[in-house]
N, C-alpha and C positions, 0 to 999 in steps of 0.2 A: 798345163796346170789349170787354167781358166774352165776345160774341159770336164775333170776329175773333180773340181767346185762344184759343176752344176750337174753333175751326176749326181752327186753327194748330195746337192740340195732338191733335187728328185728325189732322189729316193729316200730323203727327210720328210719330203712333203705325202707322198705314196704311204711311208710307215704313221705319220699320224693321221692321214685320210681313215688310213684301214682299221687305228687305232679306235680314231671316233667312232665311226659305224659300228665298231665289236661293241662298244662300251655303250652306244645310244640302243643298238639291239639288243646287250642284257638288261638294262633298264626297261626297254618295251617290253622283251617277257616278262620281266617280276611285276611291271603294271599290269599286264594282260592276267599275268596268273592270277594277283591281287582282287583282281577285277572280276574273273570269273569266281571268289571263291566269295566277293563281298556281292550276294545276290539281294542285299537288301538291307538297311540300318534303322531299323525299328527301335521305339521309346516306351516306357514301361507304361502302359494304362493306368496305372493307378501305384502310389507309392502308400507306404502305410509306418504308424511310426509305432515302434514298440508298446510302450508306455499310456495306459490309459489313461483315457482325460482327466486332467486338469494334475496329475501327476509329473515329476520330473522322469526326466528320458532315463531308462535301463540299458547299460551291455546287453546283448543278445551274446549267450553264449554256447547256446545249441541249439538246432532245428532240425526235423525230423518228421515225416510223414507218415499215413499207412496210407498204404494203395491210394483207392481217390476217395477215403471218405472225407479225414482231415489233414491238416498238418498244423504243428504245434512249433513254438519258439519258444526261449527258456532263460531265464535269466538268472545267472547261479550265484552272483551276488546279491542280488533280490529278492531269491527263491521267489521267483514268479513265472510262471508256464501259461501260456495264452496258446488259448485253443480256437483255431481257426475255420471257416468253410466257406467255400464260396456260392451264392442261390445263383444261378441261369435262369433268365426269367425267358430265355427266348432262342431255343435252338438255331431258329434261320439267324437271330443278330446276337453272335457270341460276346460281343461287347454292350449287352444290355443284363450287366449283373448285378450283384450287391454279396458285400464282405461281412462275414458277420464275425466276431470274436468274442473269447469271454475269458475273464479272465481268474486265474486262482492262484493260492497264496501255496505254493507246495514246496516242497512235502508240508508237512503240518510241524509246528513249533519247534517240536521235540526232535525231530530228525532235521533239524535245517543248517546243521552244520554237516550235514553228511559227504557233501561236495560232489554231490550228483557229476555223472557224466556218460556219454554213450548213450544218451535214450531211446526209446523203440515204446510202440504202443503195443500192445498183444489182447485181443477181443476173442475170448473162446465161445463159439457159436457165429452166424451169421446173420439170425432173426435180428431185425433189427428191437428193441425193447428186450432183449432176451439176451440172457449169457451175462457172463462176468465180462467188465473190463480192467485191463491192468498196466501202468506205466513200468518197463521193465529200463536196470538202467546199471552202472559200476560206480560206487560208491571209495573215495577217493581216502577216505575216512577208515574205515573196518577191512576195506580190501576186498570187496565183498560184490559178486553181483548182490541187486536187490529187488526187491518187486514189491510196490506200493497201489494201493487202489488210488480210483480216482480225488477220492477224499483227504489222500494223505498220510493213510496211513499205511504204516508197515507192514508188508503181506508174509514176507518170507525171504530169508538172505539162504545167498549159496556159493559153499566155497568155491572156487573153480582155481584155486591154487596160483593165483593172478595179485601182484603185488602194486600195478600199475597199469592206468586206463590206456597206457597206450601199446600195451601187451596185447590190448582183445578187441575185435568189434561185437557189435550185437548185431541183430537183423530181425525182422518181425517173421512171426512165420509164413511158410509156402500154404496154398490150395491143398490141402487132407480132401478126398473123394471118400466119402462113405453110402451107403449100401440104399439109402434112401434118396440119391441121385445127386442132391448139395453137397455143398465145401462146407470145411469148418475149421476153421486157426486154432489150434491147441497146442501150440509150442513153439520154440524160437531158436533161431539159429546162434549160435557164439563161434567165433574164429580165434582160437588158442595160440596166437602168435609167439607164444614161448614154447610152445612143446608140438607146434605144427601140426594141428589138428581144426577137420570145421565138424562142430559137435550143435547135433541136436536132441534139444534138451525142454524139459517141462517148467515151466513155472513154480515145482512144487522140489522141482531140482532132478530128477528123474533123465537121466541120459536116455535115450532113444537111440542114437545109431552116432558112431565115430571115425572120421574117417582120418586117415595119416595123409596129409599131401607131398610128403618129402619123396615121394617116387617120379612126381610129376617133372620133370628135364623143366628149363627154362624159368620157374616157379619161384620166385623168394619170399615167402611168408613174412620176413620183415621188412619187406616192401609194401606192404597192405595199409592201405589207407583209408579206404573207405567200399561198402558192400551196398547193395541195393537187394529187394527182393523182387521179383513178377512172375507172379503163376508159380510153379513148380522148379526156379530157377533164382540163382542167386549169382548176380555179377559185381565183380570186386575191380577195383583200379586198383594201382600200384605208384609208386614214387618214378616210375620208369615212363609214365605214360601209357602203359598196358591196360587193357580191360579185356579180364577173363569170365568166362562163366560155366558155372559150376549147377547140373542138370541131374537130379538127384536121381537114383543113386548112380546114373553114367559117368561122373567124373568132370576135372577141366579139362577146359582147352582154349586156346586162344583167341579171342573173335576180332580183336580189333588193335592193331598199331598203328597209327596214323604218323606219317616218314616226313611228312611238311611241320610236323609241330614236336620232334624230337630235342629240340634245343627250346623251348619254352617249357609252361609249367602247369599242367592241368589241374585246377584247383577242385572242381567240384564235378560230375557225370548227375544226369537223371533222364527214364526211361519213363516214356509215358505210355500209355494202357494200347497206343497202337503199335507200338515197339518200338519207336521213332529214338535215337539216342542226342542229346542234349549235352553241350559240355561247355563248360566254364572254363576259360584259363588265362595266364598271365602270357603275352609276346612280349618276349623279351625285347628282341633286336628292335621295336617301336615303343617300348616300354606302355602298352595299349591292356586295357583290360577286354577280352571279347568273349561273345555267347556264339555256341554254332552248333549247326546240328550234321552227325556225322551221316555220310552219305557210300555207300558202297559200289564203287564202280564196275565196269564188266572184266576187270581180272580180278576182283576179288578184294584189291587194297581198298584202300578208306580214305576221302577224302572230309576235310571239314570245311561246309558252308558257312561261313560268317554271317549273321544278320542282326548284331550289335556291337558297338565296340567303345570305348570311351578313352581316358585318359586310364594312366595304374595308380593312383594313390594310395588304395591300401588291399589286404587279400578280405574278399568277402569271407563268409564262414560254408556256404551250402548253397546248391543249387538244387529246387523240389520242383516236384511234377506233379501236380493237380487239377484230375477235373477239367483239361482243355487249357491249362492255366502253366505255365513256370514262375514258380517265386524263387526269387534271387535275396539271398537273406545277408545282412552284412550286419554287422553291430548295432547301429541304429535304427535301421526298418527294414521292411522287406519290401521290394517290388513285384510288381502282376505284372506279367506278360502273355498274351495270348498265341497259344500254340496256333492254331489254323492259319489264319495269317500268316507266317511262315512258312508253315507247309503247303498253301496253295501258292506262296510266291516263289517258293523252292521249285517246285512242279513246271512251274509257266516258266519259269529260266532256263531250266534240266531241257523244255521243250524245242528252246530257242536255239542252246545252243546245238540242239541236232535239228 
């Protein structure tokens, strides 16, 4: 009997040896993993607050970029739009800038109940001093895309058979090649999430070319959350964590799932001018807000490098890419982050750990 005790208490003491050790090694991987993906916890350069001096503070209710000229934020209960850019005083020292804004009272009186939403900038021409510029945007009010100049006023409404903003996106337009070797922006993308179409179109309302995505396997149009433009290329996320891109006229395809962050919540993507992709999202299981920049391993999946992260208290609105620059825009102001930084400390880790 006494025997058959201390067997027993062997092989109690054996089963929670082996237990601890399972259970102290998966903890060491998820730090190890943690560890390799958090190559760096950087703090924004500079915070900026909506609301011009001496003003009370506005909701920010949308932000929106073009390329790297500007990016603008919006305040739809204030009808106010602040238009942003940032000067570089000094290639070799990226953090020797200065933020310049300005600010306008839009649309103009008469349209200010219109309940703007979706905005996009559209610049026909490239010369700079030259060419029309136009705020294109879905007006919440008449049902209506619409297009107003800078000044405010009302350039041209266009039905597009869309009863609600979050039936459609917009997008600024792709790089047009013309015959005298420049680009020129002359049109804008809309994504038809009720009749499964990404249609481009002119500013004067003029469809240009339509395409049906409901062929495309894997694909759910009412999954579409948000579209980015670059170059000749237009890449959308979805509610799923998906980011496709769409390479005119070749079609979608898949470019990125990321399998570690399937059970979290990608709030915001931006792609800066060296293709580098940028994501915003809520982890759940640490209730952590973090920025990271996605990274593509040598089979092909996608990993995401962490190089910020904070506490979750609430969902920002957008993540922009400007100029060397990511602003992180949330209700109350936006942050400047400096991409380089990042990507040389991404580089030097990438290097380390091989």
């Amino acid at each position: 009997m006494k025997m058959i005790i201390e067997k027993r208490m062997l092989l109690f003491a054996f089963l929670f040896v082996f237990t601890a050790f399972g259970v102290s090694s998966l903890f060491a991987n998820e730090t190890k993993v943690e560890k390799e993906n958090m190559f760096m916890n950087i703090s924004p350069s500079s915070t900026l607050s909506f609301a011009p001096a001496g003003d009370n503070s506005s909701p920010i209710t949308d932000a929106f970029s073009f390329f790297d000229n500007k990016f603008y934020v919006y305040s739809d209960p204030d009808n106010l739009l602040v238009e942003n850019f940032i000067e570089i005083y000094s290639v070799l020292k990226p953090d020797n800038y200065a933020t310049h804004s300005i600010s306008h009272t839009f649309p103009k009186e008469e349209y200010q109940d219109y309940e703007l939403s979706n905005l996009i900038f559209v610049k026909l021409g490239w010369i700079p001093g030259e060419g029309s510029e136009y705020y294109v945007g879905y007006s919440e009010k008449i049902k209506e895309v619409v297009v107003f100049s800078l000044e405010g006023d009302l350039v041209n409404t266009i039905d597009v058979g869309i009863d609600s903003k979050n039936d459609l996106l917009l997008s600024p337009p792709t790089n047009v090649f013309i015959q005298n070797g420049s680009f020129k922006k002359e049109d804008f993308w809309l994504i038809d999430k009720k009749n499964n179409e990404i249609i481009r179109m002119t500013i004067s309302g003029e469809v240009l070319s339509t395409v049906g995505i409901i062929k495309y396997e894997g694909i759910d149009i009412q999954q579409f959350e948000e579209v980015l433009t670059t170059e000749r290329s237009l890449f959308v996320r979805d509610s799923s964590n998906h980011i496709f891109q769409y390479t005119y006229p070749q079609g979608f395809f898949e470019v990125i799932f990321v399998e570690e962050l399937k059970d979290d919540e990608i709030i915001s993507f931006a792609i800066d001018s060296l293709g580098n992709i940028f994501i915003l999202y809520h982890s759940i299981s640490d209730n952590k807000l973090k920025m990271a920049v996605l990274v593509e391993e040598d089979d092909g999946k996608y990993t995401a490098k962490i190089f910020h992260e904070e506490p979750f208290t609430e969902k920002p609105l957008k993540l922009l890419a400007h100029r060397g620059f990511l602003i992180l825009v949330t209700e109350e102001n936006y942050q400047i982050y400096q991409t380089l930084p990042i990507i040389e400390n991404l580089n030097l880790h990438s290097s380390f750990l091989f």
